[in-house]
MDTraj code that builds the backbone (N, CA, C; nanometers):
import mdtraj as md
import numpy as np

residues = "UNK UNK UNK UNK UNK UNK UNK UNK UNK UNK UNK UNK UNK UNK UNK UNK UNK UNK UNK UNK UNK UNK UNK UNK UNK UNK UNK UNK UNK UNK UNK UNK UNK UNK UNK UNK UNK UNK UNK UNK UNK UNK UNK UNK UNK UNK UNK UNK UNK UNK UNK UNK UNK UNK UNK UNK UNK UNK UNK UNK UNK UNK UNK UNK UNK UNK UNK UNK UNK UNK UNK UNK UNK UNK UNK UNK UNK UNK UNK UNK UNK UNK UNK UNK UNK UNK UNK UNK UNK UNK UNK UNK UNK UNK UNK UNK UNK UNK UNK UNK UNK UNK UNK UNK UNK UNK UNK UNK UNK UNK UNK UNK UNK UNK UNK UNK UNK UNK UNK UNK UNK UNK UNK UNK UNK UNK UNK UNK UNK UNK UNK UNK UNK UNK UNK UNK UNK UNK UNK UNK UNK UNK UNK UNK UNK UNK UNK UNK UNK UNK UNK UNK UNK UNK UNK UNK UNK UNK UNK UNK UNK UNK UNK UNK UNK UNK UNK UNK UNK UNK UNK UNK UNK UNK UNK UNK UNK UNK UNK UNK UNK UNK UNK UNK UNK UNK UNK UNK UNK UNK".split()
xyz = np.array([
    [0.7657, 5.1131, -1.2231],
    [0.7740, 5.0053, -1.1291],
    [0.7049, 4.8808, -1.1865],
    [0.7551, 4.7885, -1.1775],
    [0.6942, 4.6405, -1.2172],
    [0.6240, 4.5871, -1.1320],
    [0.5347, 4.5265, -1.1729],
    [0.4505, 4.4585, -1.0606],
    [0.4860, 4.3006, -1.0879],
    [0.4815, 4.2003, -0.9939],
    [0.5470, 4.0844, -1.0240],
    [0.3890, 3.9979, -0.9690],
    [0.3413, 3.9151, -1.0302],
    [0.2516, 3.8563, -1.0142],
    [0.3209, 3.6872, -1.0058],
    [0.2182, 3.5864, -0.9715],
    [0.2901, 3.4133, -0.9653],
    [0.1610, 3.3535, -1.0952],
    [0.2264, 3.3215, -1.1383],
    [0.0924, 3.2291, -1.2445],
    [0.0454, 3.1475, -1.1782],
    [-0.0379, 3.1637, -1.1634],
    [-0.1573, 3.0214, -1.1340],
    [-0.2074, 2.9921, -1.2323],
    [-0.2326, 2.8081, -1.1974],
    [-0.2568, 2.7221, -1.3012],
    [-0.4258, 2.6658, -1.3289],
    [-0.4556, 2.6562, -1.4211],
    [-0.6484, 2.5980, -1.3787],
    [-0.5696, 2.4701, -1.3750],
    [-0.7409, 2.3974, -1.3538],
    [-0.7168, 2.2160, -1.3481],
    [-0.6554, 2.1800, -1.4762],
    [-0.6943, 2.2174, -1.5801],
    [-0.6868, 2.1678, -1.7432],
    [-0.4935, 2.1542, -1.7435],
    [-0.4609, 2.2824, -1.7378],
    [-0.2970, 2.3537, -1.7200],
    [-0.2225, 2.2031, -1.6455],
    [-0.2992, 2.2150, -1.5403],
    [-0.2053, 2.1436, -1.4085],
    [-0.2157, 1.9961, -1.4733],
    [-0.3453, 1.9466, -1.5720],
    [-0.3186, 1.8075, -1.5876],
    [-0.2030, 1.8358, -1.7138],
    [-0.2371, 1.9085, -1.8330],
    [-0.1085, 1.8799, -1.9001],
    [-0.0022, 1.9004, -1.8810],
    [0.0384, 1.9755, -1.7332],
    [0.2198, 1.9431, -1.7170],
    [0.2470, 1.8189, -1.6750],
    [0.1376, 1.7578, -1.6447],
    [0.1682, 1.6312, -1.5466],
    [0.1774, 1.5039, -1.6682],
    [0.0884, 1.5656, -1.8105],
    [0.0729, 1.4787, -1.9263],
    [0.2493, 1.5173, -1.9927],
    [0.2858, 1.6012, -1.9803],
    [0.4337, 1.6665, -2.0475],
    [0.5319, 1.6045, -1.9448],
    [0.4872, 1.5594, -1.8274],
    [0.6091, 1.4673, -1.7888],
    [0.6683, 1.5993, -1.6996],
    [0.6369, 1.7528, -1.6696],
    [0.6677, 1.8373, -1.5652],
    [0.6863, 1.7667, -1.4182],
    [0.6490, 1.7238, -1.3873],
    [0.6720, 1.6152, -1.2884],
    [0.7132, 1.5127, -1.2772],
    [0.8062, 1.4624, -1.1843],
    [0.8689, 1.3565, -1.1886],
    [0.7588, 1.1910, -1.1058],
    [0.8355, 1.1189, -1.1488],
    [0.7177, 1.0143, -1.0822],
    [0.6512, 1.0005, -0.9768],
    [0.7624, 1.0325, -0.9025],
    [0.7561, 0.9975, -0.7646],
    [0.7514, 1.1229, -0.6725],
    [0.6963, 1.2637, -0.7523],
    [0.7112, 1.3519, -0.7228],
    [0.5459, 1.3918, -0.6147],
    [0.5418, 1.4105, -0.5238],
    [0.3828, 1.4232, -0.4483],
    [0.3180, 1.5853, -0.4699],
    [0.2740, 1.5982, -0.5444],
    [0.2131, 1.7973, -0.5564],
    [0.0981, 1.7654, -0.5360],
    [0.0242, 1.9161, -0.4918],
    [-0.1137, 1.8964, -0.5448],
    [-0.1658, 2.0757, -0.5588],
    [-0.2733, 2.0884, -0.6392],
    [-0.2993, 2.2101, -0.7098],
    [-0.3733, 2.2734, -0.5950],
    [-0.3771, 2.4099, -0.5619],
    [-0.4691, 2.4171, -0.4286],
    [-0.4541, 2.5575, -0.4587],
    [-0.5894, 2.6379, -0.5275],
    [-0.5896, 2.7937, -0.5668],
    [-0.5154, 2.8137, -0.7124],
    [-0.4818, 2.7296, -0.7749],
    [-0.4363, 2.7704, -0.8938],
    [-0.2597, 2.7711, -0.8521],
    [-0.2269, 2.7077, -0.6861],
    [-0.0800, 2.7129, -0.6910],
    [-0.0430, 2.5511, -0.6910],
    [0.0920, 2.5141, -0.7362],
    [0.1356, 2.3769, -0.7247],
    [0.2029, 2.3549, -0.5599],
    [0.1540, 2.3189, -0.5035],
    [0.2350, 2.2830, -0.3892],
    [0.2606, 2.1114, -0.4256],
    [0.3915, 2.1165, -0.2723],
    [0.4467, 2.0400, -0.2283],
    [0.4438, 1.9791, -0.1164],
    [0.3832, 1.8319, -0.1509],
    [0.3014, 1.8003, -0.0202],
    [0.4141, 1.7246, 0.0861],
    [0.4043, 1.6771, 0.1875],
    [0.4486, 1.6469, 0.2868],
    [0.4985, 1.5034, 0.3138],
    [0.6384, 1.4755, 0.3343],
    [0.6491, 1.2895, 0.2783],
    [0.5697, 1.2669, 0.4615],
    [0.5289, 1.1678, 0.4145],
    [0.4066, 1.0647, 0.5371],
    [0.5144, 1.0030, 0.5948],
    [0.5738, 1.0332, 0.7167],
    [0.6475, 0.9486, 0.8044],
    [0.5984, 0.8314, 0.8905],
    [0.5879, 0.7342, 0.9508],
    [0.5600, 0.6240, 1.0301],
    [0.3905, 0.6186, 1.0603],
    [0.3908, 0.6916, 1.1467],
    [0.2804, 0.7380, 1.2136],
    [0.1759, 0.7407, 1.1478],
    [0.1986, 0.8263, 1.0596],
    [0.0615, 0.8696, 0.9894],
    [0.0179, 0.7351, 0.8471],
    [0.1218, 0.6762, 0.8602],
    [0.1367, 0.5488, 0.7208],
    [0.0537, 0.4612, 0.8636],
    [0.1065, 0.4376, 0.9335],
    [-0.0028, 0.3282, 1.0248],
    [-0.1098, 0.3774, 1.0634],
    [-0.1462, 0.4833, 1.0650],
    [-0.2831, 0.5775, 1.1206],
    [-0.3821, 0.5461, 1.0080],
    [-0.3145, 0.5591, 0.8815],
    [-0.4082, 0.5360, 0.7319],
    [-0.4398, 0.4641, 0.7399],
    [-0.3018, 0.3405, 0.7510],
    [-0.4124, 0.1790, 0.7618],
    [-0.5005, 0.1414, 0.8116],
    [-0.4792, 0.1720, 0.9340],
    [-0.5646, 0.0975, 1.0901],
    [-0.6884, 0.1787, 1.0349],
    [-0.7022, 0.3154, 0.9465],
    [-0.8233, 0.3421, 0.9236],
    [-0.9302, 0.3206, 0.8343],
    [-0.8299, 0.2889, 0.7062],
    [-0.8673, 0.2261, 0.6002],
    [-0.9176, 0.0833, 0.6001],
    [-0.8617, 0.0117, 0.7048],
    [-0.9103, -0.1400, 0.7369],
    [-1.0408, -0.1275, 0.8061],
    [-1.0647, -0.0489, 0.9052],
    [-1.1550, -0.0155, 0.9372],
    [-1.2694, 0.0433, 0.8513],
    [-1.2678, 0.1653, 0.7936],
    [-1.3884, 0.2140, 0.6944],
    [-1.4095, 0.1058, 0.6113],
    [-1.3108, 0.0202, 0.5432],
    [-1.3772, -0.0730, 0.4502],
    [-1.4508, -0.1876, 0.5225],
    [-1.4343, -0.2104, 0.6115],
    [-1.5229, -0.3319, 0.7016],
    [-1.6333, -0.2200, 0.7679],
    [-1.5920, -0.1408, 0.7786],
    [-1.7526, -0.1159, 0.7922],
    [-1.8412, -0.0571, 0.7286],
    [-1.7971, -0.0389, 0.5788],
    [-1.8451, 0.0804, 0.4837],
    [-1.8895, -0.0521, 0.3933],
    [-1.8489, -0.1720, 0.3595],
    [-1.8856, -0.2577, 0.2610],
    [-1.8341, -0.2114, 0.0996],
    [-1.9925, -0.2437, 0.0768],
    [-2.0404, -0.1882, -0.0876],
    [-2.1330, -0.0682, -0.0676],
    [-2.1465, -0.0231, 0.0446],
    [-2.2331, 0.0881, 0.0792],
    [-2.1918, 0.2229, 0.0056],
    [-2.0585, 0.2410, 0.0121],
    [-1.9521, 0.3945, -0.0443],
    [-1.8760, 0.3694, -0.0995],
    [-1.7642, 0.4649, -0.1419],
    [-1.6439, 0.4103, -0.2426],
    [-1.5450, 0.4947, -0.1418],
    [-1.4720, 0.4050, -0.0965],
    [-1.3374, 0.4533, -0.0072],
    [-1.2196, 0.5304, -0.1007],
    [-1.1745, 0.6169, -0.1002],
    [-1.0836, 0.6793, -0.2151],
    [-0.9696, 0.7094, -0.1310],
    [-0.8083, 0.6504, -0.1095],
    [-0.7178, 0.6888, -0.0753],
    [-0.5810, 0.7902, -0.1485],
    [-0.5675, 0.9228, -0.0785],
    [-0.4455, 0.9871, -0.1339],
    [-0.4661, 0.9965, -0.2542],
    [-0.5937, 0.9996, -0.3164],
    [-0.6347, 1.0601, -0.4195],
    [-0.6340, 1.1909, -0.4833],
    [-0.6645, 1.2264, -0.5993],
    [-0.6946, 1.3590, -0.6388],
    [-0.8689, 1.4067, -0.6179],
    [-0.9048, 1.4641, -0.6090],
    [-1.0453, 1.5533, -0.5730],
    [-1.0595, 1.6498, -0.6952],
    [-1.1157, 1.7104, -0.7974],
    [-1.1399, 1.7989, -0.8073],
    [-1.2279, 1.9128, -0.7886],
    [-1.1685, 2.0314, -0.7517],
    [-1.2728, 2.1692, -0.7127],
    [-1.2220, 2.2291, -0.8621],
    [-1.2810, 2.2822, -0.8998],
    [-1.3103, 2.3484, -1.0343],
    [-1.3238, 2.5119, -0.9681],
    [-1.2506, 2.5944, -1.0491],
    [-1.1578, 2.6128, -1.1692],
    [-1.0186, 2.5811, -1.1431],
    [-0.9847, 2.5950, -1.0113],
    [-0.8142, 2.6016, -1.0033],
    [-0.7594, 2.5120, -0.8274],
    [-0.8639, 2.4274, -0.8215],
    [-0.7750, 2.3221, -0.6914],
    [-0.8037, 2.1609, -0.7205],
    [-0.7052, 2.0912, -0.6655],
    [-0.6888, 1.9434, -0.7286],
    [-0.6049, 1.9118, -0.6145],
    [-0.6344, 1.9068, -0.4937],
    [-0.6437, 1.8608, -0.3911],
    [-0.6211, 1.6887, -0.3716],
    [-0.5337, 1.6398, -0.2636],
    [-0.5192, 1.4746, -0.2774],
    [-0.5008, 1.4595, -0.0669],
    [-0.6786, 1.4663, -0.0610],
    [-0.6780, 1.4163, 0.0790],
    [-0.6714, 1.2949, 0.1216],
    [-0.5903, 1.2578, 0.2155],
    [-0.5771, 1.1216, 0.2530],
    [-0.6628, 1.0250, 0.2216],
    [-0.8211, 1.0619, 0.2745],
    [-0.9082, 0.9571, 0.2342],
    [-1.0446, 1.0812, 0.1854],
    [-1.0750, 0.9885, 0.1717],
    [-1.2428, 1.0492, 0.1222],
    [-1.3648, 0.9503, 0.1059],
    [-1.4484, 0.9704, 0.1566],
    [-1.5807, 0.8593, 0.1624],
    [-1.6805, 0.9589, 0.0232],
    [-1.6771, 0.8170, -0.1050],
    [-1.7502, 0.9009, -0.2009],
    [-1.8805, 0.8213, -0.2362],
    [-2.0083, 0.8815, -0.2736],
    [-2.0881, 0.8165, -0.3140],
    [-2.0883, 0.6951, -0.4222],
    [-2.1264, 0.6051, -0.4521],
    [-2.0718, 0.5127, -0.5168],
    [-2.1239, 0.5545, -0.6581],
    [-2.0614, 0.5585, -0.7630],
    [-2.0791, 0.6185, -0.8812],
    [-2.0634, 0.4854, -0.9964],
    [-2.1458, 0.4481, -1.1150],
    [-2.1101, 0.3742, -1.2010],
    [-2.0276, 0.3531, -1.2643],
    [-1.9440, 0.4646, -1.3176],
    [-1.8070, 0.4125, -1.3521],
    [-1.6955, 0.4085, -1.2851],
    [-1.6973, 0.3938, -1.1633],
    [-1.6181, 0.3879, -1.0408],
    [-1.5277, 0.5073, -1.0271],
    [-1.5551, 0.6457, -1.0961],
    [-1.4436, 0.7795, -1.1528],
    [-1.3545, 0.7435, -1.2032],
    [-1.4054, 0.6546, -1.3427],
    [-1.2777, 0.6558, -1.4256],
    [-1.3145, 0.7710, -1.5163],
    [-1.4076, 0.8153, -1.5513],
    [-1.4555, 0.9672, -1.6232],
    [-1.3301, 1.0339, -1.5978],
    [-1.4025, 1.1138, -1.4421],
    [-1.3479, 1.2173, -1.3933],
    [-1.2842, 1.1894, -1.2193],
    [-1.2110, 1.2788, -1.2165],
    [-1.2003, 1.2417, -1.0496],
    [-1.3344, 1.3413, -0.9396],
    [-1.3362, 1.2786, -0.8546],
    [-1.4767, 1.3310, -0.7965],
    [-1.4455, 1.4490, -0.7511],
    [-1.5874, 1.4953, -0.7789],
    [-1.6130, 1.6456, -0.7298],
    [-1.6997, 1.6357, -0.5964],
    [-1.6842, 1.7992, -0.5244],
    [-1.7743, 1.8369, -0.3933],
    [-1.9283, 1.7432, -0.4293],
    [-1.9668, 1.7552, -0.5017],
    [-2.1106, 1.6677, -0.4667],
    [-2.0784, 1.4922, -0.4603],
    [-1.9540, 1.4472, -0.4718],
    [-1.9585, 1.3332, -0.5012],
    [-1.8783, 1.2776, -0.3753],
    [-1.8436, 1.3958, -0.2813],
    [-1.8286, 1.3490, -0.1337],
    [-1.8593, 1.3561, -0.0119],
    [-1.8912, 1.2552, 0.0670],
    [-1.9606, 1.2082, 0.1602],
    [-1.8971, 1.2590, 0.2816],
    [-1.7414, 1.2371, 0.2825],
    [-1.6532, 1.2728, 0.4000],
    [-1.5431, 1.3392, 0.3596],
    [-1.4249, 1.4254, 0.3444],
    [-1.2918, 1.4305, 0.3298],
    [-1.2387, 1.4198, 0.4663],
    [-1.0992, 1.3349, 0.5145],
    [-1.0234, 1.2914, 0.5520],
    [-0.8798, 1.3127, 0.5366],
    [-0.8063, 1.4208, 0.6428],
    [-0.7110, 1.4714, 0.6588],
    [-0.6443, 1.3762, 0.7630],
    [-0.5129, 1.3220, 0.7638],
    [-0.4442, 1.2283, 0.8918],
    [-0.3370, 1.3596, 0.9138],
    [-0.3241, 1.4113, 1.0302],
    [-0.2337, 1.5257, 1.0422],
    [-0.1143, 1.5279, 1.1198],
    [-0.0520, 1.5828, 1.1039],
    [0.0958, 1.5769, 1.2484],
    [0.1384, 1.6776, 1.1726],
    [0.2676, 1.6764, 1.1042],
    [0.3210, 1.7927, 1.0516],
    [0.2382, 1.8682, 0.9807],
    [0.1495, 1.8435, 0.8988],
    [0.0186, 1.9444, 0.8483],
    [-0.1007, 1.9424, 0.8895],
    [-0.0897, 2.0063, 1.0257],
    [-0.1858, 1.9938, 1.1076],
    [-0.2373, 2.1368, 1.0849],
    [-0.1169, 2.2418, 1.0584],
    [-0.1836, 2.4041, 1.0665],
    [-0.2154, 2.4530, 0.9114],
    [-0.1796, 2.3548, 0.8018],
    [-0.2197, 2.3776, 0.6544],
    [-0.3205, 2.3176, 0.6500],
    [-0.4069, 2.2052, 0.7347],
    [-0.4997, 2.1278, 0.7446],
    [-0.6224, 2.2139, 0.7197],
    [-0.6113, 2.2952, 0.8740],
    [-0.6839, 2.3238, 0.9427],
    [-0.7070, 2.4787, 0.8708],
    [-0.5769, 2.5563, 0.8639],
    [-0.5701, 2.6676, 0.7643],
    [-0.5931, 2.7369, 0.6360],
    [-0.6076, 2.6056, 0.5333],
    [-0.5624, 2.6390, 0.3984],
    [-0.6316, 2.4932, 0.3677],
    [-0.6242, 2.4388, 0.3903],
    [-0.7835, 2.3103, 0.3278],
    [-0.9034, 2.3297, 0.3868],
    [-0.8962, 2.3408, 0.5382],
    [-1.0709, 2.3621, 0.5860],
    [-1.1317, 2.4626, 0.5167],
    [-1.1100, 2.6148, 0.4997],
    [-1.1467, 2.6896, 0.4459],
    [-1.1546, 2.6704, 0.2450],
    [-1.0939, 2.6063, 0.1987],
    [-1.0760, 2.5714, 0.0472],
    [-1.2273, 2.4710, 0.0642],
    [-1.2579, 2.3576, 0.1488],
    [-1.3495, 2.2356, 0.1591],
    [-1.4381, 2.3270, 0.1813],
    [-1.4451, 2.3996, 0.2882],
    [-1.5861, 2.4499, 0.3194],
    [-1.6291, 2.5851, 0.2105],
    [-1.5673, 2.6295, 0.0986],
    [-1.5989, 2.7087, -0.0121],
    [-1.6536, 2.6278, -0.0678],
    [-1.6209, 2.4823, -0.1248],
    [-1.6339, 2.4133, -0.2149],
    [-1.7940, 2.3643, -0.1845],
    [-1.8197, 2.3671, -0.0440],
    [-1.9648, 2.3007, -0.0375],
    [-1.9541, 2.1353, 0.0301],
    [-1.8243, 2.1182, 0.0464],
    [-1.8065, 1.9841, 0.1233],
    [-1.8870, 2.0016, 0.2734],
    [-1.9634, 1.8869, 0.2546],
    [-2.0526, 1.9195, 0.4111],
    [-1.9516, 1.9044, 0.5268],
    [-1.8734, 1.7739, 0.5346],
    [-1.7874, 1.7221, 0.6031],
    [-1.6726, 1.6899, 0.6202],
    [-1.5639, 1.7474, 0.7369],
    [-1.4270, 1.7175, 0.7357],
    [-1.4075, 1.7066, 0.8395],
    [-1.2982, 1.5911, 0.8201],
    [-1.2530, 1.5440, 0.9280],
    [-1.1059, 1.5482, 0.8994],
    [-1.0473, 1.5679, 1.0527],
    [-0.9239, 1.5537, 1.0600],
    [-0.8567, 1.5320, 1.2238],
    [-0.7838, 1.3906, 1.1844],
    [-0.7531, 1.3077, 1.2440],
    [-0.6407, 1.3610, 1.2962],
    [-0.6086, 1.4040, 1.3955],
    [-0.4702, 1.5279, 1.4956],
    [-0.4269, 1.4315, 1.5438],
    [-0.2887, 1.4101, 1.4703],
    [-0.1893, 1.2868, 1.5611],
    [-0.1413, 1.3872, 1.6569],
    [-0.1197, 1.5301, 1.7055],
    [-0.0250, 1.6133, 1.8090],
    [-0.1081, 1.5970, 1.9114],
    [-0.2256, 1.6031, 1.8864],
    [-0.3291, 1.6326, 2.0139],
    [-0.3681, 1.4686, 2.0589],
    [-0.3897, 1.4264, 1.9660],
    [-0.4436, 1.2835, 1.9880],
    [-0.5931, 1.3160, 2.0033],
    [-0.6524, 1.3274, 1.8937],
    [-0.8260, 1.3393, 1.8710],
    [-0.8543, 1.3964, 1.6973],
    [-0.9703, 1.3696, 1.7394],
    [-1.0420, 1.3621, 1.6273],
    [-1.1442, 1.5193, 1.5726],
    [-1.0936, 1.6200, 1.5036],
    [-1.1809, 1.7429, 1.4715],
    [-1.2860, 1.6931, 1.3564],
    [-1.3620, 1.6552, 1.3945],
    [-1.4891, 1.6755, 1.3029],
    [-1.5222, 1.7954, 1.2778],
    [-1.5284, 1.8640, 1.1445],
    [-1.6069, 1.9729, 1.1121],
    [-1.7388, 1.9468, 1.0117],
    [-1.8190, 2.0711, 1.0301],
    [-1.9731, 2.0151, 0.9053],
    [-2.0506, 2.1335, 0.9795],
    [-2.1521, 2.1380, 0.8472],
    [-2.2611, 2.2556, 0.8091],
    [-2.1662, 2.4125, 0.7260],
    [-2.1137, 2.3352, 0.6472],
    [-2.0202, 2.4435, 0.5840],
    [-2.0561, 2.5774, 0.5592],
    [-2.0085, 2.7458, 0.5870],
    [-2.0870, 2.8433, 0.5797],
    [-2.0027, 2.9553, 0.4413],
    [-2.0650, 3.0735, 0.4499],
    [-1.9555, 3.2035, 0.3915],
    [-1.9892, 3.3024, 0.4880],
    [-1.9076, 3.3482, 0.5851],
    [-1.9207, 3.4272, 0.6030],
    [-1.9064, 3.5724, 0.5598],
    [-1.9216, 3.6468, 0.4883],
    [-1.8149, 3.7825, 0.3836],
    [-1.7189, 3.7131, 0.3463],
    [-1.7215, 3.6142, 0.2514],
    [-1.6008, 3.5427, 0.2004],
    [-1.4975, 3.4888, 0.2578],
    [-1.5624, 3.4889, 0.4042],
    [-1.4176, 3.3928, 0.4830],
    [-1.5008, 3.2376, 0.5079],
    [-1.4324, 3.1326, 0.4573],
    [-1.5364, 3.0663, 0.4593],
    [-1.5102, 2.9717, 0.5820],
    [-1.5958, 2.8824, 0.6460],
    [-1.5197, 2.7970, 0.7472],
    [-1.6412, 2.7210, 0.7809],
    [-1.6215, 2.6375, 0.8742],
    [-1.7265, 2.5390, 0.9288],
    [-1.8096, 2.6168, 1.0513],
    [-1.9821, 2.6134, 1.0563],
    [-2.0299, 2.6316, 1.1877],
    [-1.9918, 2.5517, 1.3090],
    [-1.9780, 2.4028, 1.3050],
    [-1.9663, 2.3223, 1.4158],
    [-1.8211, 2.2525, 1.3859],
    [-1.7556, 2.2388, 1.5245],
    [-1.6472, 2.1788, 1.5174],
    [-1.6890, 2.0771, 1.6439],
    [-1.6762, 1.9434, 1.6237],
    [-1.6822, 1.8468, 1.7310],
    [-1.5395, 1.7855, 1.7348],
    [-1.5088, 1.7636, 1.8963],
    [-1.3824, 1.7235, 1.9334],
    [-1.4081, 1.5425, 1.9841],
    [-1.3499, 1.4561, 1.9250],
    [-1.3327, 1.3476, 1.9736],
    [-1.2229, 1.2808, 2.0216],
    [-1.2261, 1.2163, 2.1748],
    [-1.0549, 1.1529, 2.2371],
    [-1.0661, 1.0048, 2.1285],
    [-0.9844, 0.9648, 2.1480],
    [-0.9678, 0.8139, 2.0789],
    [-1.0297, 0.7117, 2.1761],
    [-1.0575, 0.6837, 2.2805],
    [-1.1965, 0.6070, 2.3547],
    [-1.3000, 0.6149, 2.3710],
    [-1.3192, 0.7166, 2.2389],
    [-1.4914, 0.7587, 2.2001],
    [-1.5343, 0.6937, 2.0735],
    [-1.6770, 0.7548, 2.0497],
    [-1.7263, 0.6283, 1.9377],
    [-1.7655, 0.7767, 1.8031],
    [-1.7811, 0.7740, 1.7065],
    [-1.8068, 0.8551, 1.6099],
    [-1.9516, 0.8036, 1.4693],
    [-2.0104, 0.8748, 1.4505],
    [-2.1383, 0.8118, 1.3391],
    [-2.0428, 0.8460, 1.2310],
    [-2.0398, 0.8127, 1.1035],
    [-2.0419, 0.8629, 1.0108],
    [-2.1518, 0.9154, 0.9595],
    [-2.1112, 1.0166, 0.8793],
    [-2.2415, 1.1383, 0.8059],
    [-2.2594, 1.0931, 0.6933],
    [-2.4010, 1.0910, 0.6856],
    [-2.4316, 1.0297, 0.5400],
    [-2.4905, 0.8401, 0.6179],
    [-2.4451, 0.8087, 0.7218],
    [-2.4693, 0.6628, 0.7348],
    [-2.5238, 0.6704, 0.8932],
    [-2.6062, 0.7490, 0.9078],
    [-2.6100, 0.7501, 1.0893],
    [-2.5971, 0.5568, 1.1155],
    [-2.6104, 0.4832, 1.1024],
    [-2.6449, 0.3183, 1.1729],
    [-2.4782, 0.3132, 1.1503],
    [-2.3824, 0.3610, 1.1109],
    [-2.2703, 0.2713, 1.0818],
    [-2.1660, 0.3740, 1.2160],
    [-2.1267, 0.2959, 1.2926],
    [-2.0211, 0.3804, 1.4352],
    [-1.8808, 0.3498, 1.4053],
    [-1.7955, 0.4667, 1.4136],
    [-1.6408, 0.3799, 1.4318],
    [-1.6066, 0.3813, 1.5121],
    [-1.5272, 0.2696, 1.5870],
    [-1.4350, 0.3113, 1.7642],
    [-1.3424, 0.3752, 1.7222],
    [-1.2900, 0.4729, 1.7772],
    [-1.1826, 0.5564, 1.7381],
    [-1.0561, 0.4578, 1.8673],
    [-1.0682, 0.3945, 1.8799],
    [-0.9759, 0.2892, 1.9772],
    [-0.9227, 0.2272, 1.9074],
    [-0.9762, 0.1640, 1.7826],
    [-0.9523, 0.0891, 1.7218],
    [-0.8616, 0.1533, 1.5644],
    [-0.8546, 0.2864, 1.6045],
    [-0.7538, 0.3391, 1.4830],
    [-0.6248, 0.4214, 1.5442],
    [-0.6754, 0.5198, 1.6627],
    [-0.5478, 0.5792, 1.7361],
    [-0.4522, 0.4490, 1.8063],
    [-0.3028, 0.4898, 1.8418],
    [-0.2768, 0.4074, 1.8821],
    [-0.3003, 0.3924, 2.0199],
    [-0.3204, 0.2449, 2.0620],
    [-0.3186, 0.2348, 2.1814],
    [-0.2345, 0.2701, 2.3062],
])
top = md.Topology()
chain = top.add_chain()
for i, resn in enumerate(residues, 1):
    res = top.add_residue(resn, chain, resSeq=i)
    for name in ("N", "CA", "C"):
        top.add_atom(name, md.element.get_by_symbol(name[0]), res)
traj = md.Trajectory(xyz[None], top)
C-alpha cells in the first residue's frame, strides 16, 4: 500500500518559486504550515473597510509604529502569512532586511466576511503559536470587532485566553499604546 503524503514547503522553498516566476503576478497565495494557499479576492466591502482603517491608524499612529498593509509576515520554519494590516514596531531599516517577525508585531489585523471561519480557525491558532500577543479581527457578518490577546498552549492546541467583543459605537485602546483610542464609528460603516 502507498502512502501519499502533500509536500510542504519551508519559507526559503516558498521564496524561490516565487524568485522562478511559479507564480503569476497577480496571483494572491500565502504560505501557512508549509502549505501554499489561495487567498480570497477582497470584494467592495472589505477594500473600503481597509481604507477607512488605514486612514485612521495612520492619523493616529503618526511616527509612533510602522503600519504594514497586505503584507507578508514571517513565522519561521514553514508560514508566510499576508494579514491585512499589522501594527509593527518601528525598525531602522524599515524591513527591507527581512519581512517582520512575531517579535516585531504590535497588532495583526484580519478584515473578515468571507474568511471569517479561516480567520478565526486556521490563523488565530497559527498567531497565537507564534507568540503574537494580539489579534484582531474586524467581522464584517456580525458587524464588530474580536479582539483577541494573552496568547496560550494549551497540550498543543493553541488559542487566545481573552476574547473581547466590540459593536462599532464603541471606542477601542490600542495595545502597546494605551493613550492612543480608535472610534470604531469612524471605520464600520455607518
Amino acid at each position: 500500500m502507498t502512502v501519499v503524503t502533500a509536500k510542504r514547503f519551508t519559507i526559503a522553498e516558498y521564496h524561490r518559486l516565487a524568485e522562478l516566476g511559479f507564480f503569476r503576478e497577480d496571483e494572491r497565495v500565502e504560505l501557512i504550515k508549509g502549505e501554499i494557499i489561495q487567498m480570497a479576492a477582497k470584494g467592495k466591502s472589505h477594500s473600503t473597510f481597509n481604507r477607512r482603517l488605514i486612514r485612521e491608524l495612520t492619523q493616529l499612529l503618526g511616527n509612533r509604529a510602522t503600519l504594514q498593509n497586505q503584507d507578508p509576515i514571517s513565522i519561521p520554519p514553514n508560514s508566510e502569512p499576508e494579514p491585512d494590516l499589522a501594527i509593527l514596531r518601528n525598525r531602522a531599516d524599515d524591513y527591507f532586511i527581512d519581512h517582520p517577525t512575531p517579535s516585531d508585531i504590535l497588532v495583526l489585523i484580519e478584515i473578515s466576511n468571507s474568511t471569517l471561519k479561516y480567520d478565526q480557525e486556521i490563523k488565530l491558532p497559527l498567531y497565537a503559536e507564534a507568540g503574537i500577543s494580539d489579534y484582531w479581527i474586524f467581522n464584517l457578518i456580525n458587524n464588530r470587532l474580536e479582539c483577541y490577546d494573552d496568547n496560550q498552549d494549551s497540550q498543543g492546541n493553541f488559542d487566545y485566553r481573552r476574547k473581547l467583543i466590540l459593536l462599532p459605537n464603541e471606542f477601542v485602546k490600542l495595545p502597546s499604546f494605551p493613550d492612543i483610542v480608535l472610534d470604531l464609528s469612524k471605520v464600520f460603516p455607518g
